[in-house]
SEZA-784111 format. One record per residue: z, x, y of N, C-alpha, C in turn; residue in three letters. Coordinates in steps of 0.2 Angstrom, whole numbers, padded with zeros to 4 digits, always signed. Last residue first. Layout:
N
ZXYZXYZXYALA/...
***
This chain:
390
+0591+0611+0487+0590+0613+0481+0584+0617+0481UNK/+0594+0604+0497+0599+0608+0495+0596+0611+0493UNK/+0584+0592+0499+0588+0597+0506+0592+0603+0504UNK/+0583+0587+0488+0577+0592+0493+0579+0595+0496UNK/+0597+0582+0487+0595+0586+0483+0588+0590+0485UNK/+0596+0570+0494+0600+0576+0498+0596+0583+0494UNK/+0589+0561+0488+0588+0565+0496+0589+0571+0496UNK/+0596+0561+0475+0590+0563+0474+0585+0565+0482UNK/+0607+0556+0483+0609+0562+0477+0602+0566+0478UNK/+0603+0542+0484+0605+0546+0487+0606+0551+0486UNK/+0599+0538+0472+0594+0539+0476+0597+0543+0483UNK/+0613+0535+0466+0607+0541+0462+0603+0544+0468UNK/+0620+0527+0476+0621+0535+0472+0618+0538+0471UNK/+0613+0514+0474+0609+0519+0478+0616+0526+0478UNK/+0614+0516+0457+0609+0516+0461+0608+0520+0466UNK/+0627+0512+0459+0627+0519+0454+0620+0519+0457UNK/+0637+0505+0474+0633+0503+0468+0629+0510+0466UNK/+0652+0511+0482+0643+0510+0481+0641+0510+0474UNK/+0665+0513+0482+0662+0509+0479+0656+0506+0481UNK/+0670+0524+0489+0668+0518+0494+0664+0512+0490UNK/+0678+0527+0478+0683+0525+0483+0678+0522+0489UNK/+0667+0530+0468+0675+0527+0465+0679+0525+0472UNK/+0656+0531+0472+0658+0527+0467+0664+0526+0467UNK/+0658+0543+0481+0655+0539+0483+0654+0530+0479UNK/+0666+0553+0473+0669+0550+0480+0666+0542+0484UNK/+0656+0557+0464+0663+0552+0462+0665+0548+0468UNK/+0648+0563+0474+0645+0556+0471+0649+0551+0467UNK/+0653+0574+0479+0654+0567+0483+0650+0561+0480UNK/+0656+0579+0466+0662+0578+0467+0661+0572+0474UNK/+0641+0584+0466+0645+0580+0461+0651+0575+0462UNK/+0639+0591+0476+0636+0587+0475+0641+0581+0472UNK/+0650+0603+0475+0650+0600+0479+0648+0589+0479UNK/+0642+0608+0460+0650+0604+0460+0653+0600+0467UNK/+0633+0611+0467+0633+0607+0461+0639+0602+0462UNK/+0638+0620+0477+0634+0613+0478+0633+0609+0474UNK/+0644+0632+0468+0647+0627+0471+0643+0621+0473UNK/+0635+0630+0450+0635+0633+0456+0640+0627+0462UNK/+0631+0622+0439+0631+0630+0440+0631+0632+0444UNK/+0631+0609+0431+0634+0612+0434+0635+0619+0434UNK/+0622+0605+0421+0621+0601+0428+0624+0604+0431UNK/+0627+0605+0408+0619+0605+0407+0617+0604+0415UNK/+0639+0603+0407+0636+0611+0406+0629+0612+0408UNK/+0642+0591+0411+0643+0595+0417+0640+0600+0415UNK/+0636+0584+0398+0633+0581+0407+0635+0587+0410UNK/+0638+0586+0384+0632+0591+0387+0632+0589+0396UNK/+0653+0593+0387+0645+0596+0387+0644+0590+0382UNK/+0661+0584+0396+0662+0592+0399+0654+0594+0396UNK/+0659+0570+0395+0658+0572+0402+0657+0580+0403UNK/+0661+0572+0381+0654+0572+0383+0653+0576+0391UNK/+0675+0573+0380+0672+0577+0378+0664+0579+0382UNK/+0676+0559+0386+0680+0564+0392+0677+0570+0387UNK/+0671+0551+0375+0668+0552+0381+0670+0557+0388UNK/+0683+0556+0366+0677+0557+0365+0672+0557+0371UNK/+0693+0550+0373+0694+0557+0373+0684+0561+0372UNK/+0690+0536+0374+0689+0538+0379+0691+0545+0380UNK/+0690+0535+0358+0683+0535+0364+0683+0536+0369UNK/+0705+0534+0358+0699+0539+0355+0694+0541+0360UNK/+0706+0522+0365+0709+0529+0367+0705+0538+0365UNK/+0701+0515+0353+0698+0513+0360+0701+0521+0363UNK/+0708+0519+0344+0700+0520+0341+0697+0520+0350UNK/+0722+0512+0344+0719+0518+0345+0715+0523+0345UNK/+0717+0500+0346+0721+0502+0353+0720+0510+0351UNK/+0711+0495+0334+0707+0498+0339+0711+0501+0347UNK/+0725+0493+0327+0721+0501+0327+0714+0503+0330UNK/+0728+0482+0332+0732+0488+0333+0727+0494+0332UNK/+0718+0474+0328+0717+0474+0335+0721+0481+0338UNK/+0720+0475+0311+0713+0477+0316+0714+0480+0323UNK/+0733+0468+0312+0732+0474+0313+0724+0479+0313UNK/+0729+0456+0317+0732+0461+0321+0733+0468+0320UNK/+0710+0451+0316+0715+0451+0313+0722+0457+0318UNK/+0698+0449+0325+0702+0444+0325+0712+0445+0324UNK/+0689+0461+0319+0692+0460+0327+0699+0454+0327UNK/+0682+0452+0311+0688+0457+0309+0693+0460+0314UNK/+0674+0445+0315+0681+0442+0313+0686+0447+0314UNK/+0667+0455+0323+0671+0448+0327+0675+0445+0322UNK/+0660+0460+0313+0665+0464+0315+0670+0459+0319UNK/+0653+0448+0308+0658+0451+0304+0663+0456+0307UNK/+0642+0448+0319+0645+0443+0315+0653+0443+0311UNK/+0638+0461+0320+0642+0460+0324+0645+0452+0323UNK/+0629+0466+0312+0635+0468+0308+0640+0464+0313UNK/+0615+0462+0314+0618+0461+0309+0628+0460+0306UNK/+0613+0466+0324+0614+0457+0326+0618+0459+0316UNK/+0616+0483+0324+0620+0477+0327+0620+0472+0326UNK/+0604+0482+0313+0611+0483+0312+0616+0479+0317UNK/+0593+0477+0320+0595+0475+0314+0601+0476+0313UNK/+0595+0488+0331+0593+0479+0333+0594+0476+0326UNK/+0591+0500+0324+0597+0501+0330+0598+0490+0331UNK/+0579+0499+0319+0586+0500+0314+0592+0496+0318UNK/+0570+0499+0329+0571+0492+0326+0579+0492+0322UNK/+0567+0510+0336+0573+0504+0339+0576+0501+0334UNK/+0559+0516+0330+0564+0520+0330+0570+0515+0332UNK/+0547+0505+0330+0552+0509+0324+0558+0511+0327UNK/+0544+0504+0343+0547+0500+0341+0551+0503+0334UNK/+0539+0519+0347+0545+0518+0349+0548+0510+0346UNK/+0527+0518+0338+0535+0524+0336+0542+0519+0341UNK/+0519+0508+0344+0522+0509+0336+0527+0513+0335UNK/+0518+0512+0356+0522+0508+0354+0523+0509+0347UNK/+0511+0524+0355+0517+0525+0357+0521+0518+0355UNK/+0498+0522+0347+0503+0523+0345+0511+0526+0347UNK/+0496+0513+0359+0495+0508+0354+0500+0514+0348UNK/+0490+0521+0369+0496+0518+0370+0499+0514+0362UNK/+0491+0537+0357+0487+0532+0365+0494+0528+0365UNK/+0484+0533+0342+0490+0536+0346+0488+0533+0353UNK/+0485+0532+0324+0484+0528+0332+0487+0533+0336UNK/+0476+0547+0325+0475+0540+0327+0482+0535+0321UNK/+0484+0561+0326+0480+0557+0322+0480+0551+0324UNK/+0492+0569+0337+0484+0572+0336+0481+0566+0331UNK/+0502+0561+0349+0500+0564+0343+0492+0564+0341UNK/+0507+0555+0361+0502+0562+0361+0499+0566+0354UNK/+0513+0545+0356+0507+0545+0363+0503+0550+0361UNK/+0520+0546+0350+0516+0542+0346+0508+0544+0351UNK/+0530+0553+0358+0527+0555+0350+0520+0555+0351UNK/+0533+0545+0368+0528+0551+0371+0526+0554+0366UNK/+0540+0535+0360+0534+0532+0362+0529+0538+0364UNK/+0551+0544+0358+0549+0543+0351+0542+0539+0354UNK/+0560+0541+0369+0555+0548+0368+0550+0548+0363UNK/+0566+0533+0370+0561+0533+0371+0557+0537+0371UNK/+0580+0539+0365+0576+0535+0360+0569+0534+0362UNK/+0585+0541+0379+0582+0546+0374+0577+0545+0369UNK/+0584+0527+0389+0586+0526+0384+0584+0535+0380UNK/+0584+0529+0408+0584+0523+0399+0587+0529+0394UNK/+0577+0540+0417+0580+0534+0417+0580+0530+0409UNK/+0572+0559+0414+0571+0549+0417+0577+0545+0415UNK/+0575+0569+0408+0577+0570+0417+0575+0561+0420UNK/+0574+0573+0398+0579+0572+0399+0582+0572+0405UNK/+0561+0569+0395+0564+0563+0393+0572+0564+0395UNK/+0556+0582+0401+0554+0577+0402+0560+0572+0402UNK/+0561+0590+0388+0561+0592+0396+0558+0586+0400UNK/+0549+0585+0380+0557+0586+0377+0559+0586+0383UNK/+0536+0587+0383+0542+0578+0383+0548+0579+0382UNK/+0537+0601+0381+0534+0596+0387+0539+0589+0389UNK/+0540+0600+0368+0544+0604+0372+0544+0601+0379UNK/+0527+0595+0362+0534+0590+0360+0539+0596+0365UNK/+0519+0603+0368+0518+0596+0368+0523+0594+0367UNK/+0521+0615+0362+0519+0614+0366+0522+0605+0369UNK/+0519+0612+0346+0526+0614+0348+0526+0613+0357UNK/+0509+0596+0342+0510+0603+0345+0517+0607+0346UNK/+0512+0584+0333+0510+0586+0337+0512+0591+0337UNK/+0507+0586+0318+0505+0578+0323+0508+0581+0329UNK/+0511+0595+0309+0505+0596+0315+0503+0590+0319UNK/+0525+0595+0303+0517+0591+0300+0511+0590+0305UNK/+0530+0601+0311+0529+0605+0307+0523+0603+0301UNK/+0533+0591+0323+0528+0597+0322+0528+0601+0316UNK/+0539+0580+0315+0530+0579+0318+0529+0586+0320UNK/+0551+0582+0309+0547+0577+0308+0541+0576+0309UNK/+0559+0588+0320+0558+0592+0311+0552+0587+0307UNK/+0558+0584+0331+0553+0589+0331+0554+0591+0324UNK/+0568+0572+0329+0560+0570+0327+0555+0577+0328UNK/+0579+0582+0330+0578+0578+0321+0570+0574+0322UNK/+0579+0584+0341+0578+0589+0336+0576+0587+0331UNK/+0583+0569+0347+0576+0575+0349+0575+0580+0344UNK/+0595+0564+0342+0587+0563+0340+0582+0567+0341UNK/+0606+0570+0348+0604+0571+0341+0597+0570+0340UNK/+0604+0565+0363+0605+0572+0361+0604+0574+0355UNK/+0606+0550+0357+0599+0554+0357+0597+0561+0358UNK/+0616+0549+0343+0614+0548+0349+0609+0550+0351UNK/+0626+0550+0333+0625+0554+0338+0623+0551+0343UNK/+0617+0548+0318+0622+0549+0321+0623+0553+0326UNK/+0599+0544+0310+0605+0548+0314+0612+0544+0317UNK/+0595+0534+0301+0600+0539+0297+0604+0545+0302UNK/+0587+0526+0308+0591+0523+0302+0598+0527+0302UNK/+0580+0533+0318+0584+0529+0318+0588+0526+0314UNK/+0572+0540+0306+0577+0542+0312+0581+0537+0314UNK/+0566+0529+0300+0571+0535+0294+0574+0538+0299UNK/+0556+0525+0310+0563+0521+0306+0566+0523+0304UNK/+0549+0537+0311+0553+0534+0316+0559+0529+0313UNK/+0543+0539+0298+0546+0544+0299+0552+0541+0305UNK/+0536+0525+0296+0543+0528+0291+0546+0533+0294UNK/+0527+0525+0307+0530+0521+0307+0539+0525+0300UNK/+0521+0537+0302+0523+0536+0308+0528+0530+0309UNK/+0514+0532+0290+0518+0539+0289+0521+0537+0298UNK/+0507+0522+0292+0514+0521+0291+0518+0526+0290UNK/+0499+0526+0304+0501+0523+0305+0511+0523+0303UNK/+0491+0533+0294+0494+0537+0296+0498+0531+0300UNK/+0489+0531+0277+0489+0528+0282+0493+0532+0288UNK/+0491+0530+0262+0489+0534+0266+0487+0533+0272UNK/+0501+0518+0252+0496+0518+0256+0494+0524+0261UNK/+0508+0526+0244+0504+0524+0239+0497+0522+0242UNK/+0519+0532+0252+0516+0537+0245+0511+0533+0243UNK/+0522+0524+0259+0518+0530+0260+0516+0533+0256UNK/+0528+0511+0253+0523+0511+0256+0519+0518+0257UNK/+0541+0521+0250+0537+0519+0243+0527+0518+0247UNK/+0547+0522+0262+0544+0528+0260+0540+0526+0252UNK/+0548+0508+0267+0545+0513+0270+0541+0519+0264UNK/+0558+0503+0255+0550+0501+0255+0547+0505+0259UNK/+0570+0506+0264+0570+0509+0254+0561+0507+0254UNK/+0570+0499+0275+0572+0508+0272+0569+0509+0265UNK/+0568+0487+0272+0562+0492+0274+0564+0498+0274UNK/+0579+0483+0266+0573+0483+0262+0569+0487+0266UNK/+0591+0488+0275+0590+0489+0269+0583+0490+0266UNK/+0584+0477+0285+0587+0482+0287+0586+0489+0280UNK/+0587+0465+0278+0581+0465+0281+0582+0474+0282UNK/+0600+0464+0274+0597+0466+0271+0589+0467+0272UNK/+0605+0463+0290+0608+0468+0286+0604+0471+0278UNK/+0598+0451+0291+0598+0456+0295+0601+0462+0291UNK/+0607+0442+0281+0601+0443+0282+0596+0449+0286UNK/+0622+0445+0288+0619+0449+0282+0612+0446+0279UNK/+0619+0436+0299+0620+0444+0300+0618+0447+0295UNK/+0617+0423+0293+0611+0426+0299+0612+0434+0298UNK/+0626+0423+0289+0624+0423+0284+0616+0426+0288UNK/+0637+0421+0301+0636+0427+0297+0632+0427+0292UNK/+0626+0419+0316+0631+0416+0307+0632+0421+0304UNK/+0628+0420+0332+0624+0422+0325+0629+0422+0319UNK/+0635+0421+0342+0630+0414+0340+0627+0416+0335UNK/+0641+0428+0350+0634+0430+0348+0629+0424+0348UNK/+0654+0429+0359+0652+0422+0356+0645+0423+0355UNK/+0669+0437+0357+0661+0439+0359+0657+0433+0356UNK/+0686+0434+0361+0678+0433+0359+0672+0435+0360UNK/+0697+0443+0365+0693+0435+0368+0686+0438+0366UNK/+0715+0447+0363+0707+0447+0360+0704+0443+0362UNK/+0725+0462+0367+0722+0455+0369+0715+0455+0365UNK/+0738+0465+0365+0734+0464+0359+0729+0460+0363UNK/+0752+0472+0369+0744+0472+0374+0742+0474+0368UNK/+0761+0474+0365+0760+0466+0367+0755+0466+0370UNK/+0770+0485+0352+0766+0485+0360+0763+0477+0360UNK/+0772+0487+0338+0777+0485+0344+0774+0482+0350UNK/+0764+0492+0333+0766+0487+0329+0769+0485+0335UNK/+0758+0507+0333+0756+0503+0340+0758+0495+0337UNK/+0757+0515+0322+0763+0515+0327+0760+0510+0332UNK/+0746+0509+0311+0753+0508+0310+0759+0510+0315UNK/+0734+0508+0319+0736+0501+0314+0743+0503+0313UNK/+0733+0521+0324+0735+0515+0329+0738+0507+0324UNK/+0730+0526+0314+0737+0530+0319+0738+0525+0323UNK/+0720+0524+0311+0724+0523+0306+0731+0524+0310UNK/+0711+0526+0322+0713+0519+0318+0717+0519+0315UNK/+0712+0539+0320+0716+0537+0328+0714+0530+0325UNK/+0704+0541+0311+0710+0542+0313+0714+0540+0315UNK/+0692+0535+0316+0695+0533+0309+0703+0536+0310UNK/+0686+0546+0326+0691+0536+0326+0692+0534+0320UNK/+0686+0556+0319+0693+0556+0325+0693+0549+0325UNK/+0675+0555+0309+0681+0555+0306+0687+0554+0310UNK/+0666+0553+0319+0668+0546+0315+0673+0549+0314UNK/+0666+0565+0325+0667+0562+0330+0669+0555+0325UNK/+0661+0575+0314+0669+0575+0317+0670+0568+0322UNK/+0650+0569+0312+0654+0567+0306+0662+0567+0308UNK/+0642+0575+0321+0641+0567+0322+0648+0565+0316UNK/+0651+0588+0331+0648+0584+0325+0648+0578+0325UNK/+0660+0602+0335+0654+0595+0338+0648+0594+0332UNK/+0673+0605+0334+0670+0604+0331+0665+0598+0330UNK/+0679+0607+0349+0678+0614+0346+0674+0613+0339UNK/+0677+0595+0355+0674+0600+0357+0675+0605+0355UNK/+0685+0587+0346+0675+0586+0347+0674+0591+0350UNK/+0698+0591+0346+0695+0591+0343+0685+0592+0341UNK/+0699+0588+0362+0699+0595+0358+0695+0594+0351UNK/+0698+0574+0361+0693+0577+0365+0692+0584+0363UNK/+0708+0570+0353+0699+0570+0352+0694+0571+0355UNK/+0720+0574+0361+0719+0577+0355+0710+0574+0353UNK/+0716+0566+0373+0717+0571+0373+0716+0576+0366UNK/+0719+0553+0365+0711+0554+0369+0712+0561+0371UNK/+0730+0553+0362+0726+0552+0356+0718+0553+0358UNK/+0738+0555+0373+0739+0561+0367+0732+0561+0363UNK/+0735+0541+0380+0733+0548+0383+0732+0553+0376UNK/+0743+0534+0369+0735+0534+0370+0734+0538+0374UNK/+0758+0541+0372+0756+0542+0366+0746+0539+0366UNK/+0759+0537+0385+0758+0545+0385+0757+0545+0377UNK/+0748+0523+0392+0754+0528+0391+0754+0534+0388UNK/+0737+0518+0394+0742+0518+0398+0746+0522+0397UNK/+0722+0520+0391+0727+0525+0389+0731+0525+0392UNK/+0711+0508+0396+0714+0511+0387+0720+0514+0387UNK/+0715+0510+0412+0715+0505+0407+0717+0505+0401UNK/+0713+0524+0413+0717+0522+0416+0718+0513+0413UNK/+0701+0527+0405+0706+0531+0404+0712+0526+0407UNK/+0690+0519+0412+0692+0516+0407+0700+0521+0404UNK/+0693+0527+0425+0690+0521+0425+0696+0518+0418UNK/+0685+0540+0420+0690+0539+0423+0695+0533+0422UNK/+0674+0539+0415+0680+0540+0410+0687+0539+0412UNK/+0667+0532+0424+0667+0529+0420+0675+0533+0416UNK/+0667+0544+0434+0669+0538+0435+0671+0533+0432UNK/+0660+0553+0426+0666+0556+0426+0670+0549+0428UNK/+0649+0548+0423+0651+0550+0418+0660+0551+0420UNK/+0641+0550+0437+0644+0543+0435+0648+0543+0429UNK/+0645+0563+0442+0649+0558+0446+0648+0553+0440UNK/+0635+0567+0430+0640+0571+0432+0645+0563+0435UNK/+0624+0562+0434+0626+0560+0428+0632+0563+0428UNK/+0621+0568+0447+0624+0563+0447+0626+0558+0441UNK/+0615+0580+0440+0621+0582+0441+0622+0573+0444UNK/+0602+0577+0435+0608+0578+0430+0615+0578+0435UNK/+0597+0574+0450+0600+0566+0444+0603+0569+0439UNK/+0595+0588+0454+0599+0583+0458+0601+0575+0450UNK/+0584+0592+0444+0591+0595+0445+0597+0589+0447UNK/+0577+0585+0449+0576+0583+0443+0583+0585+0443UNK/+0574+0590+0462+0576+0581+0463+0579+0581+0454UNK/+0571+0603+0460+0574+0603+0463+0578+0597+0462UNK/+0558+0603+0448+0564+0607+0448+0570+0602+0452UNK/+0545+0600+0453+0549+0596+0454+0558+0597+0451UNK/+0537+0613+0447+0538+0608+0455+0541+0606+0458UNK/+0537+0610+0435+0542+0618+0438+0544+0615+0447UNK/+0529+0600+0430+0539+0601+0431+0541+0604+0435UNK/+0514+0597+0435+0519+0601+0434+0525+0602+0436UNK/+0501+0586+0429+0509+0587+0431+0513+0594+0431UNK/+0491+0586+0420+0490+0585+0431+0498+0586+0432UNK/+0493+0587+0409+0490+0591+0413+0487+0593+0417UNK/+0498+0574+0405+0502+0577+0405+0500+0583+0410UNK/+0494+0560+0403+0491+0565+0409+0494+0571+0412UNK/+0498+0556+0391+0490+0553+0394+0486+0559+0398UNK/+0512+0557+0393+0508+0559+0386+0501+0562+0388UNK/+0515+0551+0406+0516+0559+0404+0513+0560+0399UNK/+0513+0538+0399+0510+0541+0404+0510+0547+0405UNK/+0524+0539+0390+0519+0538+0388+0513+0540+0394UNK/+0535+0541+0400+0533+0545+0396+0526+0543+0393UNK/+0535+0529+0406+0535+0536+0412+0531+0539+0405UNK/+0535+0518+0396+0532+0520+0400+0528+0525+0404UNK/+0547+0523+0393+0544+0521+0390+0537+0522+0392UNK/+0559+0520+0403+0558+0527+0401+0551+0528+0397UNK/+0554+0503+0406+0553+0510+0408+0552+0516+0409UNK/+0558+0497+0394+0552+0498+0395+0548+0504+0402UNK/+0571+0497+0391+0568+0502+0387+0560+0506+0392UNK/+0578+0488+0396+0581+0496+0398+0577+0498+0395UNK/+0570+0476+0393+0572+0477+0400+0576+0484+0402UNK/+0570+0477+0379+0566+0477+0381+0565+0479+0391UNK/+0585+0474+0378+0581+0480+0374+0574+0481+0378UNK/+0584+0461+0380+0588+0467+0385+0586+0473+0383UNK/+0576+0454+0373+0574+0457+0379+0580+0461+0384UNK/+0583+0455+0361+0579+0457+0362+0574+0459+0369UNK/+0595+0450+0364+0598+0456+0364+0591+0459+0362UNK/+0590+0437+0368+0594+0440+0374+0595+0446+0374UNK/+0587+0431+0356+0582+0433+0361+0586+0437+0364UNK/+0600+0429+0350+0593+0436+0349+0589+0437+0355UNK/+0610+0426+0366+0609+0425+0356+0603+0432+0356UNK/+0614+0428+0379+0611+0424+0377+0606+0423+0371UNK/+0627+0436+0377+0625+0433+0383+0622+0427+0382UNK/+0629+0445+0367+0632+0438+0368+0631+0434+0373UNK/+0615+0450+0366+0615+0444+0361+0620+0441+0363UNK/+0617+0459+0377+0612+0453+0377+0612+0447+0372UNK/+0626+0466+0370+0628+0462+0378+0622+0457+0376UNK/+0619+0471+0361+0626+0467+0360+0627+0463+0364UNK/+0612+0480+0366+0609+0476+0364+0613+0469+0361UNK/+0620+0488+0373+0615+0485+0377+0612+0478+0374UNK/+0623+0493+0361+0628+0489+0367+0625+0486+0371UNK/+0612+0501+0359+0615+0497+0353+0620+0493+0356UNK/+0611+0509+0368+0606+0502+0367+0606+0499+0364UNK/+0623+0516+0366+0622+0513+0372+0615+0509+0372UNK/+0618+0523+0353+0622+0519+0354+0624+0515+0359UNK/+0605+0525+0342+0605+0527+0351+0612+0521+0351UNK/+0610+0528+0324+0606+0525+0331+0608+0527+0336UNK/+0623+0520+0314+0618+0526+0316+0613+0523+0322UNK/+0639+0516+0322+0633+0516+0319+0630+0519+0320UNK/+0651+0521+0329+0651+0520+0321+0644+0520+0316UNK/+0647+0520+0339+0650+0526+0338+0649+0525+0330UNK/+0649+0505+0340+0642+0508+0340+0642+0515+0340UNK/+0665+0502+0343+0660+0500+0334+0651+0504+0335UNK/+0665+0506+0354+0667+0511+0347+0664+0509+0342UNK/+0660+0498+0361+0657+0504+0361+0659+0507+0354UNK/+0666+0486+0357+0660+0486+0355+0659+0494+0357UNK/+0680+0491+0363+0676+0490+0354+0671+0491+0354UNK/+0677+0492+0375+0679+0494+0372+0678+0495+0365UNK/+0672+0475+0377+0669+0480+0380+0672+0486+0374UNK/+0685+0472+0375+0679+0469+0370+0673+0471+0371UNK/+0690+0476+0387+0693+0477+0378+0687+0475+0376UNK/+0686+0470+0398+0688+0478+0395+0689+0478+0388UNK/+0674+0456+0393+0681+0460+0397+0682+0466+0394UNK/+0658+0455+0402+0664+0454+0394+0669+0458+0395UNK/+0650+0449+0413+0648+0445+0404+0654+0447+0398UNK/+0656+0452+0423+0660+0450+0419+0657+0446+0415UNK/+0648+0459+0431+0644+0451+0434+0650+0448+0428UNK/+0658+0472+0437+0653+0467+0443+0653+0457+0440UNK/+0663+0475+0427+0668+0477+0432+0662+0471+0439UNK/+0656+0472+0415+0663+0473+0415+0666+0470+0423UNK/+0643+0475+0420+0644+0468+0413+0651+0468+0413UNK/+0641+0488+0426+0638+0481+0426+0641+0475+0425UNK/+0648+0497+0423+0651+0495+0430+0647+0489+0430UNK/+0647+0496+0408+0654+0496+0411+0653+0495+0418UNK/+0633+0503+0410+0634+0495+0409+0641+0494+0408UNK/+0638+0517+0417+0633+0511+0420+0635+0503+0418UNK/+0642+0520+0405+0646+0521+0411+0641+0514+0416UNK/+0633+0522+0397+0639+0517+0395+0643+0515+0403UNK/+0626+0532+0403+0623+0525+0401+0629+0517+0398UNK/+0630+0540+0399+0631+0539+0407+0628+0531+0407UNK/+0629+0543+0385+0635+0544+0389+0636+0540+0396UNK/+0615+0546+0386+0618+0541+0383+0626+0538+0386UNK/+0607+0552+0401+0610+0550+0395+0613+0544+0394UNK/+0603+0551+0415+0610+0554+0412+0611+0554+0407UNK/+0600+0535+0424+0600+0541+0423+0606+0546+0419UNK/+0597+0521+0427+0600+0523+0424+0600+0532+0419UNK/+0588+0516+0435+0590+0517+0437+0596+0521+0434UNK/+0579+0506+0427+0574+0511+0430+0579+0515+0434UNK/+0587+0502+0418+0581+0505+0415+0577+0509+0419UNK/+0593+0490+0428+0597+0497+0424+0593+0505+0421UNK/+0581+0483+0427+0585+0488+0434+0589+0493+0432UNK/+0583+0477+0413+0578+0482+0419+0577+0487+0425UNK/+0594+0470+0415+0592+0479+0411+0584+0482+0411UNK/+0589+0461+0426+0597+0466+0424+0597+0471+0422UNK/+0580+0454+0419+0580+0457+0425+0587+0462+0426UNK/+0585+0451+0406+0578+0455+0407+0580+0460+0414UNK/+0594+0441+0409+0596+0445+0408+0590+0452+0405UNK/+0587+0432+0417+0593+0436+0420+0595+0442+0416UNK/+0579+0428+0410+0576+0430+0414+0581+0433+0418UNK/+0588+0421+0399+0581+0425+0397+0583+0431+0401UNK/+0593+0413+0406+0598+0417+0404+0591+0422+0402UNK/+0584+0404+0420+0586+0405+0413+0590+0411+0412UNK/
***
């Protein structure tokens, strides 16, 4: 069944997918794209950009796109569930037994996966660069947003550059013949979508009325997680800070303890967004344990899962139109400047400080892009050597 392919799929990805959000596109590009073709370049491309646009974890906002056109809700509900459960997991676990572990230990292998988010980050941009940006006017436009995000790093700078580069594509790219559009067949109606979209709405606005009246710690957790997910931009690099404004200064948890998982959540497999289960885990008011890691971590998801089924009805038409198509040629270009931003900070800044780094790195592009090894055994290979090096 398509179920069970497509579970099995992003749970492999979930337990191999190391790097961020960033590297994480890069992954299901060599999946979905370049291997099992659920969806061709371009319509790959969009969909990334349109999830740029929304608030949420972006790359399981695409994750969860792929799944719905694969095979409908269910599909984008268990693929969410086959790249989450994972990261999900390790951490909550980490929660329970955090004071049998110590990080400083394992230094060395943890070091080694940021720097192969390096290799996989740089292959993916690569990759798509040489597709999207055929010429020298989308190279320009991926180079001017790459400058741009990197002198002014913001979730507002980063919408404002594809809005631009939309508007810049809708009206010079009139001439060019490389329009291609092929569908993304969800199977969701649009009335299906904006049901979703107002489902979406009402619990935002209901959450916090809910808190004030029912005192429950539950909901006070449940609302904080939703409101994060609802209202970040960025990504999960964004998320980490905006949920320590959220639960240490209202003593749910420790500064300790949320610094712990913080450090943690950035050296596993999946999703950032999972971080918000190690919350739930470790926080000081019932529920917590396992019972309140799930609660956080479906909150924070649910916004990201409502939005996409919601709006991906309507984005498909709009897609349809020519000059829509024109000005994603330049929104695509865009992204690929924005991701060429990413590549430098946070993956190389966070991972590259010394020749071996860079040694490391540059054989694990080598090892991706010309012997074409699957990003896996890369990792696990990275993560040998790395004891030997490190």
């Amino acid at each position: 069944m398509k179920y069970f392919e497509v579970f099995f799929t992003f749970f492999r990805l979930g337990l191999t997918s190391f790097g961020g959000p960033v590297a994480h596109l890069s992954y299901f590009h060599d999946e979905f794209v370049k291997k099992k073709k659920w969806i061709n370049e371009h319509a790959y491309a969009d969909l990334v950009a349109l999830c740029q646009f929304l608030p949420g974890p972006a790359s399981s906002q695409v994750g969860m796109a792929i799944g719905l056109n694969r095979a409908g809700i269910i599909g984008a509900i268990v693929a969410w569930i086959g790249f989450t459960i994972p990261s999900a997991i390790i951490l909550i676990l980490f929660g329970l037994g955090m004071t049998h572990l110590n990080l400083n230990a394992h230094q060395g292998w943890l070091h080694g996966l940021k720097v192969v988010a390096v290799s996989v980050v740089a292959q993916a941009v690569y990759n798509m660069g040489k597709k999207l940006c055929p010429d020298k006017e989308r190279i320009s436009i991926a180079l001017f947003s790459s400058v741009i995000v990197l002198f002014f790093n913001s979730a507002f700078i980063q919408i404002l550059v594809l809005v631009l580069a939309g508007i810049f594509g809708a009206y010079f790219f009139k001439e060019t013949k490389e329009l291609p559009h092929i569908p993304m067949e969800s199977g969701v109606k649009k009335k299906t979508g904006a049901s979703f979209l107002i489902i979406f709405l009402v619990i935002l606005i209901l959450l916090p009325v809910f808190r004030s009246v029912f005192h429950y710690q539950a909901i006070n957790l449940f609302d904080s997680f939703y409101r994060v997910g609802s209202l970040v931009f960025g990504g999960g690099h964004v998320v980490l800070p905006l949920i320590q404004s959220e639960v240490v200064p209202t003593g749910w948890v420790s500064k300790d303890l949320f610094m712990a998982g913080y450090g943690l959540a950035q050296a596993i497999p999946g999703p950032l967004f999972a971080f918000s289960a190690y919350i739930g885990a470790v926080s000081n008011l019932y529920p917590n344990g396992w019972l309140g890691g799930i609660l956080c971590l479906v909150a924070a998801f649910l916004p990201a899962f409502l939005l996409i089924v919601g709006i991906l009805p309507f984005w498909e038409r709009l897609r349809s139109f020519p000059r829509i198509r024109q000005s994603m040629l330049g929104i695509n270009a865009s992204v690929v400047g924005i991701l060429l931003a990413a590549l430098y900070h946070p993956v190389w800044t966070s991972a590259v400080f010394s020749a071996k780094d860079f040694a490391l790195a540059s054989v694990g592009f080598l090892l991706l892009e010309r012997w074409k090894l699957a990003s896996w055994i890369v990792v696990l290979l990275t993560v040998l050597i790395s004891f030997l090096i490190y």
